[in-house]
C-alpha positions as CSV (number, residue, x, y, z in Angstrom):
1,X,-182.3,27.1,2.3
2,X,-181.7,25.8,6.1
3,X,-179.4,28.6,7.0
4,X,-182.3,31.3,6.4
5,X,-183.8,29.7,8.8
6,X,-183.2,31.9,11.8
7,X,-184.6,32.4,15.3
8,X,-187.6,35.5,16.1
9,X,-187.0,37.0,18.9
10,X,-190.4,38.1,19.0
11,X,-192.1,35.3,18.7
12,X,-191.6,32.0,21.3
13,X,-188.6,30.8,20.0
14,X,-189.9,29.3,16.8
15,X,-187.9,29.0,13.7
16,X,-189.1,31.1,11.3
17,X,-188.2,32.1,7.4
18,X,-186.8,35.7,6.9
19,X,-189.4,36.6,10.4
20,X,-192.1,34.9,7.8
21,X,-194.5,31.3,9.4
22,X,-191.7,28.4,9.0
23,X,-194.5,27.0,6.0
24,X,-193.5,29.8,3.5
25,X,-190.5,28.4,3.3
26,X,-192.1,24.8,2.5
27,X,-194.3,27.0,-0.1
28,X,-191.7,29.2,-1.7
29,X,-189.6,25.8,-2.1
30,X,-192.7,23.8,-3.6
31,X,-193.9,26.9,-5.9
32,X,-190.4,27.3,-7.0
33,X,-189.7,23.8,-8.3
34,X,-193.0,23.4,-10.0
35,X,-192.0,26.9,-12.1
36,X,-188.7,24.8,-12.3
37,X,-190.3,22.4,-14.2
38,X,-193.0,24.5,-16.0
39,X,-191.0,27.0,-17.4
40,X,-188.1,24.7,-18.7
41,X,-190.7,22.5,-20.5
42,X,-192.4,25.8,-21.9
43,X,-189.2,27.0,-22.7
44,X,-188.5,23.8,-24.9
45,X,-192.1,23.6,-26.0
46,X,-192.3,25.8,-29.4
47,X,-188.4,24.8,-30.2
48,X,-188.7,21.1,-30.5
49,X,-192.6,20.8,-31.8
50,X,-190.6,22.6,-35.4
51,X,-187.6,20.7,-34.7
52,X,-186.5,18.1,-37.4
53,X,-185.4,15.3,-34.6
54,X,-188.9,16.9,-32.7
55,X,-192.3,16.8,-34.4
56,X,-191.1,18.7,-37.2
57,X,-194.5,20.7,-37.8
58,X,-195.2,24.0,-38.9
59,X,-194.4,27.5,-37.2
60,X,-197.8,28.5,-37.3
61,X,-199.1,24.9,-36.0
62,X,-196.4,24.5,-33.3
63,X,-197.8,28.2,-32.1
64,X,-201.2,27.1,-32.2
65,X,-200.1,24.7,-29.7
66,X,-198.1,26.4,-27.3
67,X,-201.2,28.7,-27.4
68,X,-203.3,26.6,-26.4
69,X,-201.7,24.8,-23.9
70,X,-200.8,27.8,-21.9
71,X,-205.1,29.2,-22.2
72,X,-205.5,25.4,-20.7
73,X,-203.0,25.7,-17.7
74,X,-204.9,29.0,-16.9
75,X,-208.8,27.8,-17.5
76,X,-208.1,25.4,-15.7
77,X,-206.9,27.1,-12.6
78,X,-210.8,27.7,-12.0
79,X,-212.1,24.2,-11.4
80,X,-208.8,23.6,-9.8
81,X,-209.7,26.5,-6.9
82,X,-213.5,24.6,-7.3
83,X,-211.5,21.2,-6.0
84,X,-209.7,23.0,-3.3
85,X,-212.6,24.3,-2.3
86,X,-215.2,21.5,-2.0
87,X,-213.7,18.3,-3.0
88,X,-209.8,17.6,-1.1
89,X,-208.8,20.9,0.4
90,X,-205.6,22.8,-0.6
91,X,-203.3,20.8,0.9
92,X,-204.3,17.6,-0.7
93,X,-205.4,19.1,-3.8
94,X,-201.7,20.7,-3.9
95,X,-199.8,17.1,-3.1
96,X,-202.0,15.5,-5.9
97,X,-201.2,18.2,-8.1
98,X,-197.5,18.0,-7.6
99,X,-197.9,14.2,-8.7
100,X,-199.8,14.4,-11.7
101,X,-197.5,17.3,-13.1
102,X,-194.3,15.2,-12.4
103,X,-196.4,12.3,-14.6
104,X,-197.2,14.6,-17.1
105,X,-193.5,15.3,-17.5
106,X,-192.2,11.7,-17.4
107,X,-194.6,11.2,-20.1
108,X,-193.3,14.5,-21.9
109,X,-190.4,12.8,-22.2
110,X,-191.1,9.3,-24.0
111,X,-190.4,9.3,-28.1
112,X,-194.1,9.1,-29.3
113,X,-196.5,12.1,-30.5
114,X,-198.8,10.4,-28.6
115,X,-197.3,10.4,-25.6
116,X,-196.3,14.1,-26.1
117,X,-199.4,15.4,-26.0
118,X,-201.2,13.6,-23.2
119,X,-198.0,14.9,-21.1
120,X,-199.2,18.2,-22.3
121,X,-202.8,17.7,-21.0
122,X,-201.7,16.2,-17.8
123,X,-199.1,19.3,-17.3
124,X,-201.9,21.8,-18.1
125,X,-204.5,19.5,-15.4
126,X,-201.5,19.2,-12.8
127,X,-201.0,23.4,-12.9
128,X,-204.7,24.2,-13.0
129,X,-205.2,22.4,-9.6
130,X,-201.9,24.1,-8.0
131,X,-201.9,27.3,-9.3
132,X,-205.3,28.5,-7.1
133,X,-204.4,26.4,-4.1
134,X,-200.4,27.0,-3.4
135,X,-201.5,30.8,-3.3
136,X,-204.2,30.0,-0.6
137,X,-202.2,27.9,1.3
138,X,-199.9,31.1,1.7
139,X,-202.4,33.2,3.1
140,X,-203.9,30.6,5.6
141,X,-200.1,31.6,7.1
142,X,-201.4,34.9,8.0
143,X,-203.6,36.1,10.6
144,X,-206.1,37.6,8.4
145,X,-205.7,40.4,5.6
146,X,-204.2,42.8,8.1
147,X,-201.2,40.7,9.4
148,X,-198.5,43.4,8.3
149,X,-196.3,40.7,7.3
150,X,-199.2,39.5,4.8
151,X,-197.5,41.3,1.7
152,X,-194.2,40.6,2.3
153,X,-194.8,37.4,2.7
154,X,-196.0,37.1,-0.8
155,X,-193.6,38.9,-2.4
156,X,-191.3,36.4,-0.9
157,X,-193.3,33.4,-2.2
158,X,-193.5,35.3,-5.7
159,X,-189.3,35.7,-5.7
160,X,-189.9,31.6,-6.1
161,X,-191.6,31.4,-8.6
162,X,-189.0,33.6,-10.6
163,X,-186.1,32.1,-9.3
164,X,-187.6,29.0,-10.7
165,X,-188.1,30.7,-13.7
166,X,-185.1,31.8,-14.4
167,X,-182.8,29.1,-14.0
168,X,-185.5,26.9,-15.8
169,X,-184.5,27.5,-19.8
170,X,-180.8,27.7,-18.2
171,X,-180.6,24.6,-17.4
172,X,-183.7,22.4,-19.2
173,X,-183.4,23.9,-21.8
174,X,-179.7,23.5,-22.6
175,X,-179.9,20.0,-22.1
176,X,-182.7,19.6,-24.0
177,X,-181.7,21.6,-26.9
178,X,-178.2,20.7,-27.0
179,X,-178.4,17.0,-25.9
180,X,-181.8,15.4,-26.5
181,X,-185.0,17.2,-26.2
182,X,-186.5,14.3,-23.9
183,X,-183.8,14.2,-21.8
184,X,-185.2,18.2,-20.8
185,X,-188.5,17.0,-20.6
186,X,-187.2,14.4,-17.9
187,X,-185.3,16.7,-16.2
188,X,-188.6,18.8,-15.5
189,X,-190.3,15.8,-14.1
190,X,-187.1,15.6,-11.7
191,X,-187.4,19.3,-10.9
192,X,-191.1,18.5,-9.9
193,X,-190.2,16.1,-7.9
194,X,-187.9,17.8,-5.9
195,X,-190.9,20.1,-5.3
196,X,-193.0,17.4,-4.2
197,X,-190.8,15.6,-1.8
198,X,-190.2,19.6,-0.4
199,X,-194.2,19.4,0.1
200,X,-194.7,16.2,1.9
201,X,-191.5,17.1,4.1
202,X,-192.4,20.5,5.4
203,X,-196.6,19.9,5.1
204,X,-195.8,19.9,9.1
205,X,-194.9,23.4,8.9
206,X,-198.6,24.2,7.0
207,X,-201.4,25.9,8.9
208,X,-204.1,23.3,9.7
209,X,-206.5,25.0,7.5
210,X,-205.0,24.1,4.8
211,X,-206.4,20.7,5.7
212,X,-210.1,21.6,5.6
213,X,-212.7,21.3,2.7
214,X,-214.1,24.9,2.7
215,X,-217.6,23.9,1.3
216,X,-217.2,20.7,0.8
217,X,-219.8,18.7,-1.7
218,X,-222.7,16.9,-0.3
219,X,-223.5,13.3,-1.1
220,X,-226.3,14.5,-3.4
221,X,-223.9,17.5,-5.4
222,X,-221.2,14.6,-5.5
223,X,-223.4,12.1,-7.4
224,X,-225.1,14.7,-9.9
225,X,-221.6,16.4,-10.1
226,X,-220.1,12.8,-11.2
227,X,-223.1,11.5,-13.1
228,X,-222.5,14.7,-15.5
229,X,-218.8,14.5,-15.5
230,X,-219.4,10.6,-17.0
231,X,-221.7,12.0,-19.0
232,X,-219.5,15.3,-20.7
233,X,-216.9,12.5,-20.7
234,X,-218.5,9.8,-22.6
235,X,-219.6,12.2,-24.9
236,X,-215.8,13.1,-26.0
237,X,-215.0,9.5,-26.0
238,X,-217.5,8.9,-28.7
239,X,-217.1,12.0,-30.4
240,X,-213.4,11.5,-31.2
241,X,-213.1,7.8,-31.4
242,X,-215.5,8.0,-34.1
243,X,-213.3,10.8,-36.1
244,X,-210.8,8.3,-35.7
245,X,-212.5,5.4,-36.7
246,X,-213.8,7.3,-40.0
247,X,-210.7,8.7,-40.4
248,X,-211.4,12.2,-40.5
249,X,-209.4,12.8,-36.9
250,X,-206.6,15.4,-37.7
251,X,-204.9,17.8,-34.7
252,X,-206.9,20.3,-35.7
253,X,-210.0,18.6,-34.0
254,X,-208.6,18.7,-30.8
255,X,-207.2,22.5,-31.2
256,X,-210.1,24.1,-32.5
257,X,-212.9,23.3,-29.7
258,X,-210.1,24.0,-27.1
259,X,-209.6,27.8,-29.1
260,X,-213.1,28.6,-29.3
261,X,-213.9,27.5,-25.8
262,X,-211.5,29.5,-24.3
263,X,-212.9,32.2,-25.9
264,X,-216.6,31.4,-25.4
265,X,-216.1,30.6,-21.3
266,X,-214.8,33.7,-20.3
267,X,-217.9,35.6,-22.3
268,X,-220.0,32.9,-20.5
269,X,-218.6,33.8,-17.0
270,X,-218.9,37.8,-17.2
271,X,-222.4,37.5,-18.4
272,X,-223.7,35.0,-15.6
273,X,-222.0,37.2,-13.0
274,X,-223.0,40.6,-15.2
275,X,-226.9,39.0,-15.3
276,X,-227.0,38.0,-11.2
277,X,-230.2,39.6,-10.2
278,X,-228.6,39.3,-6.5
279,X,-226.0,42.0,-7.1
280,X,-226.8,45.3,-5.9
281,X,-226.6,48.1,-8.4
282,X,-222.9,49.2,-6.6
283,X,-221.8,45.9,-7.7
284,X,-223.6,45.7,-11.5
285,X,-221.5,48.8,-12.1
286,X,-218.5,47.6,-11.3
287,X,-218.8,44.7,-12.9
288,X,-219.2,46.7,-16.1
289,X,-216.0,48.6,-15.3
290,X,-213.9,45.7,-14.6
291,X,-215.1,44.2,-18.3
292,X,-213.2,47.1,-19.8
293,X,-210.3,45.8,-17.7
294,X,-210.9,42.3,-18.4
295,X,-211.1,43.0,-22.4
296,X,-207.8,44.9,-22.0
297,X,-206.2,42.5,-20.4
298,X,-206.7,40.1,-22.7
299,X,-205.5,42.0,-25.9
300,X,-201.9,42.5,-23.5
301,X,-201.7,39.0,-22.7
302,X,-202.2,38.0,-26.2
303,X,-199.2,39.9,-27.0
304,X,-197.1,39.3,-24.3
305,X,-197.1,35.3,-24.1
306,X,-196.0,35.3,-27.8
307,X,-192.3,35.9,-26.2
308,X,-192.5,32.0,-26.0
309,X,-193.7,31.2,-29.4
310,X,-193.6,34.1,-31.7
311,X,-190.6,35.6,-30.8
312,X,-188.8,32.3,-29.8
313,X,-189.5,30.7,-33.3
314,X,-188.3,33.9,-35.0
315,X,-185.0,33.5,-32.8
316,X,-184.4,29.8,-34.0
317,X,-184.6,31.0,-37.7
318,X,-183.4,34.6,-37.9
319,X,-181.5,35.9,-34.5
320,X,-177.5,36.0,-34.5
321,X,-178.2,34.1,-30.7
322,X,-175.0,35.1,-29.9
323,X,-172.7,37.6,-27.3
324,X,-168.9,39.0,-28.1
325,X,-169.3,35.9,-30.3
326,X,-170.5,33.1,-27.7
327,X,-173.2,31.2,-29.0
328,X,-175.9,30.5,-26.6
329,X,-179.5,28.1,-26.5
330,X,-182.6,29.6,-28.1
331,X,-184.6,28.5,-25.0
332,X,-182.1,30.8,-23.1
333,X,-184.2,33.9,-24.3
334,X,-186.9,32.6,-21.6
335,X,-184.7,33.7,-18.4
336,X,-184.8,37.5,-19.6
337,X,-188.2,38.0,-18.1
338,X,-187.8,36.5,-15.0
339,X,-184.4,37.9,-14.0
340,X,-185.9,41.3,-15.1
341,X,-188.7,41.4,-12.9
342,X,-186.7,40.3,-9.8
343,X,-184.6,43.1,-10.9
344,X,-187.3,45.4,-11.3
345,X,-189.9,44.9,-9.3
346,X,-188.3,46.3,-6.1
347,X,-187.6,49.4,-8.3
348,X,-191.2,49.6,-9.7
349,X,-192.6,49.4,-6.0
350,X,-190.1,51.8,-3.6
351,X,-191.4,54.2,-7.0
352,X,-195.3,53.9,-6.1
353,X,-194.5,54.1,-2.8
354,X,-192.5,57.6,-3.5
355,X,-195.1,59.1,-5.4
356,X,-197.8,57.9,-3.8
357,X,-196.2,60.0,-0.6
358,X,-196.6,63.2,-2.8
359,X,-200.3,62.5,-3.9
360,X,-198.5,61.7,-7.8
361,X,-199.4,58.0,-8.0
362,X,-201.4,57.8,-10.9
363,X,-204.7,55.7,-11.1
364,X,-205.4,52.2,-11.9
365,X,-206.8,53.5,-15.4
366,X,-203.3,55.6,-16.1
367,X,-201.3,52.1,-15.1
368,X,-203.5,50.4,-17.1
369,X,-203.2,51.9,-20.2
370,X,-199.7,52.4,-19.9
371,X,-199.5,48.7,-19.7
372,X,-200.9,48.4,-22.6
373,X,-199.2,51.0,-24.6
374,X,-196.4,49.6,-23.4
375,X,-196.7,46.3,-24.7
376,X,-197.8,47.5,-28.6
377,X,-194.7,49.5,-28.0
378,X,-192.4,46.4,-27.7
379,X,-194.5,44.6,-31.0
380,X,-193.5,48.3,-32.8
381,X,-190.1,47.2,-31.8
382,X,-190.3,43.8,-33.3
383,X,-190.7,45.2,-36.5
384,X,-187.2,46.1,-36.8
385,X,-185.3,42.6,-36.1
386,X,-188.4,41.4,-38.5
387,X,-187.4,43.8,-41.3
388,X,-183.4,43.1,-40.9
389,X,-184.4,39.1,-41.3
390,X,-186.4,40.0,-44.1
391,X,-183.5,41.6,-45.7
392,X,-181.6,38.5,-45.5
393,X,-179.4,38.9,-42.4
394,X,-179.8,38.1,-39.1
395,X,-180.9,39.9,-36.3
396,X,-179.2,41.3,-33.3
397,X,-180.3,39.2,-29.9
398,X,-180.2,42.7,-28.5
399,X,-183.2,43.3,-30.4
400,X,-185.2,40.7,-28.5
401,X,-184.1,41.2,-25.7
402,X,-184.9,45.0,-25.7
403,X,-188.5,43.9,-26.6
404,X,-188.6,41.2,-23.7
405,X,-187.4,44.3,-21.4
406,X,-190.4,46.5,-22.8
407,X,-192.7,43.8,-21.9
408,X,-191.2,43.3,-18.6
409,X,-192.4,46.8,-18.0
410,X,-195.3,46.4,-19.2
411,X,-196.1,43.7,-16.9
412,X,-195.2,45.2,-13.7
413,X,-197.4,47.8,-15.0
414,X,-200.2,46.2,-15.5
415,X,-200.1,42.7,-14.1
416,X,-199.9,43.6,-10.5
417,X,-203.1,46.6,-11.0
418,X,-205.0,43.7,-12.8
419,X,-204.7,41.2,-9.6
420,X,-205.5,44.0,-7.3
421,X,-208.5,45.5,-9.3
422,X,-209.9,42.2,-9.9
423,X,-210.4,41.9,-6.0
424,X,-211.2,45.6,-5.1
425,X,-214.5,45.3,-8.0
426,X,-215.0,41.7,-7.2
427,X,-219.0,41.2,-5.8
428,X,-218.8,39.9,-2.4
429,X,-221.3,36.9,-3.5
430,X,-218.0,36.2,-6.1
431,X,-215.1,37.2,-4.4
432,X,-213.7,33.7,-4.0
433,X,-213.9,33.1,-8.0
434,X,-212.8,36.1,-9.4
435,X,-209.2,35.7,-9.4
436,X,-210.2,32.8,-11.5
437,X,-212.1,35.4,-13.4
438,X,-208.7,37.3,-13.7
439,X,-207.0,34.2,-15.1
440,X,-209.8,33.9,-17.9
441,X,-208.2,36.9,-19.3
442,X,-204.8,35.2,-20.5
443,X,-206.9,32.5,-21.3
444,X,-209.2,34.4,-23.9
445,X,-206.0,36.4,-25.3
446,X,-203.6,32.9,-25.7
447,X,-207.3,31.5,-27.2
448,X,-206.9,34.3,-29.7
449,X,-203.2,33.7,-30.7
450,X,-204.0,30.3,-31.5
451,X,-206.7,30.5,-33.2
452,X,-205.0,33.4,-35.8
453,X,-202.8,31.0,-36.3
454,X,-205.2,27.7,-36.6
455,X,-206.4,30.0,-39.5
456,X,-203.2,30.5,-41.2
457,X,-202.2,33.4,-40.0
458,X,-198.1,34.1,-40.0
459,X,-197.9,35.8,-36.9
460,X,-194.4,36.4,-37.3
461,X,-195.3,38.6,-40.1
462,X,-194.9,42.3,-40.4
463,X,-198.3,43.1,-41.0
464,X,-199.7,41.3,-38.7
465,X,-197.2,42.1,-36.0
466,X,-197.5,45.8,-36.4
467,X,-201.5,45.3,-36.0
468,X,-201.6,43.6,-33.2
469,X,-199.0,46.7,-32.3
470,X,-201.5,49.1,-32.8
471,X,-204.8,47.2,-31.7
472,X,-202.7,47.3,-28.1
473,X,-201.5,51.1,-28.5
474,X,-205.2,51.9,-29.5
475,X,-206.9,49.9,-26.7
476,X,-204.2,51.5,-24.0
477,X,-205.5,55.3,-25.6
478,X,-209.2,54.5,-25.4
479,X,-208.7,53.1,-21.7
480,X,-207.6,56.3,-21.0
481,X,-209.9,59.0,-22.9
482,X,-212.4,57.2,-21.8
483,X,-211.2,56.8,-18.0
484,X,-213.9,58.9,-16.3
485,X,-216.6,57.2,-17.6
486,X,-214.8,54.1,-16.3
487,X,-214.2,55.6,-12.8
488,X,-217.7,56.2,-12.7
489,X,-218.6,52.8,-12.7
490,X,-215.3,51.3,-10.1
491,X,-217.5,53.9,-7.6
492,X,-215.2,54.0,-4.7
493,X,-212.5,51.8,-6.0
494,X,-209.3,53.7,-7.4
């Protein structure tokens, strides 16, 4: 990465990174190692929890899980912003981060169920307080919104977290699935490391404000926030060392509160901001636009993260995971996405960018609900591979990787709208916590995936799948037939 290091003429002789602040690079390095490590272990995840030499449990249990861990990673990137923010600052908040995901791993990887699934929880704490933070720490880089190298420079640091993506299930997860599952989940605590020790090298590089405490706590807010932090805690302690005691303690009393408060926090947000008396009426309508968005959102992202559980446990059991005969790793199946969207994503932008010039670009609604069209479209497709397996035979992995490509586009699609929305409609009183808001939305829809299957629902059933098909297709139409009544209440945002 040295050699793209390279001297700007316009600036003072500085080294910078592709004419980007010298700390992106520091960033983009950090961010990409930490997707190193996250996306390997999520790529193993699913696989080995229904593994005989892993937990050997259940599709619709090992789904459950996956679920939700990934709603934690993402309700937790709120408090993790709140600790950024008044507690250690960014940078700190980052470095600590860093160290409790690289535990969480190294934990991952001992032999014990135990063990396992506090790795999990200290995975999902470690990339709740990074997730807000790294992303801040970029734009403390810039001076201001209107620095014209602003965008660019995040499309740079976002090219990390794909490239760490990518090569993730490549490389974890063939060691892990082909040599010994552990072995991958120690191999992501390396990877993390990596991204630490880039961190603490190149923190020099940071701007200084990455250093500050926005709003930090005062002595009074820190005790009472403590005092009922003991108290929430204690309460837990008791709770579930007396299941255990009784003997009535089985997974499904850790999964279940986990499922319904991911879906009963997001509600709780919208309506607290919804119900502020300090908003002006501007803001009370948009706020009631950006819940149609928010709902949306959530039905796509239910979908679209079951191409790491649903459609990877279908591969293990009924995909020919093969090419011109060459066998390759289940977990492999994780790389399409990312590899697409580096692929794409230039594509998808020079094309706003044309028909934006000719007064074509459709509107936020349009992208919307083409997102989510788009992704019931890629569940219709499922139904085929589903239907072949059910005859007995195995399925083509052209199959899924055709429906990992229709999801691809329906991310760039929506995704990148969702982001931008969330902060054109955000109240100024919130405009700090709504990406968190944003993030709320994967949460509820992964809270939804593993509840269905908490319940017993087979999700890699054909019923099932081509409902959730439709319930997307459905919600994409009504997003649209209904899109001036929406676009009355964004006001001024389009």
């Amino acid at each position: 990465m040295a050699s793209s290091l390279t001297k700007d003429s316009a600036s003072s002789g500085e080294k910078t990174f592709f004419g980007h602040p010298r700390g992106l690079a520091t960033l983009f390095m950090t961010e990409m190692w930490e997707r190193f490590s996250y996306y390997g272990m999520r790529a193993l995840l699913p696989l080995y929890l229904i593994a005989p030499g892993g937990l050997d449990m259940n599709p619709a249990t090992a789904t459950a899980i996956y679920s939700v861990y990934l709603s934690l990673v993402y309700l937790l990137a709120m408090p993790g912003g709140w600790f950024g923010d008044r507690v250690w600052g960014p940078r700190k908040t980052v470095a600590i981060a860093g160290g409790v995901i690289m535990l969480g791993h190294l934990t991952l990887a001992l032999p014990s169920e135990g063990t396992f699934f506090a790795g999990l929880g200290l995975v999902a704490i470690g990339s709740g307080l990074l997730k807000s933070n790294i992303s801040t720490m970029v734009g403390h880089l810039y001076d201001g919104p209107e620095d014209p190298r602003r965008d660019g420079g995040f499309t740079i640091f976002y090219m990390g977290i794909n490239m760490g993506a990518f090569a993730a299930p490549l490389v974890i997860g063939t060691i892990g699935e082909n040599v010994n599952w552990h072995l991958g989940f120690a191999l992501a605590a390396v990877g993390m490391g990596l991204g630490v020790v880039q961190f603490l090298v190149g923190t020099k590089h940071l701007d200084e404000k990455s250093l500050i405490v926005p709003k930090p706590l005062s002595k009074d807010e820190r005790a009472s926030t403590l005092r009922k932090s003991m108290i929430w805690l204690g309460i837990a302690a008791v709770f579930y060392i007396g299941t255990v005691v009784t003997g009535v303690y089985t997974l499904n009393w850790l999964l279940v509160p986990i499922t319904i408060a991911g879906l009963v926090i997001p509600v709780m947000v919208l309506t607290r901001i919804k119900r502020d008396k300090e908003l002006s009426e501007a803001e009370q309508s948009k706020m009631s636009g950006y819940i149609w968005f928010f709902v949306a959102a959530a039905i796509f992202w239910m979908i679209y993260d079951q191409g790491g559980s649903t459609l990877a446990i279908f591969a293990e059991s009924s995909a020919e995971n093969s090419v011109f005969g060459w066998d390759f790793p289940v977990s492999w199946y994780q790389s399409v996405n990312p590899v697409l969207i580096m692929a794409l994503a230039p594509v998808f932008a020079t094309f706003w960018l044309a028909v934006n010039r000719r007064g074509k670009e459709p509107s936020t609604i349009v992208k919307f609900s083409s997102g989510l069209v788009l992704v019931g479209a890629s569940f219709f497709v499922f139904l085929m591979p589903l239907t072949i397996a059910g005859d007995g035979h195995k399925a083509a992995a052209m199959w899924l990787v055709a429906i990992y490509f229709i999801q691809t586009v329906a991310e760039l699609t929506l995704s990148p709208v969702g982001l931008s929305v969330t902060t054109k409609m955000a109240p100024a009183k919130y405009a700090s916590q709504m990406m968190g808001v944003w993030f709320l939305a994967v949460t509820a829809g992964d809270c939804t995936t593993g509840l269905l299957s908490l319940a017993g629902v087979e999700l890699n059933g054909t019923g099932v799948v081509a409902a959730e098909a439709t319930l997307a297709v459905v919600a994409g139409i009504a997003i649209f037939m209904y899109r001036g009544k929406v676009k009355k209440l964004m006001g001024e945002v389009r």
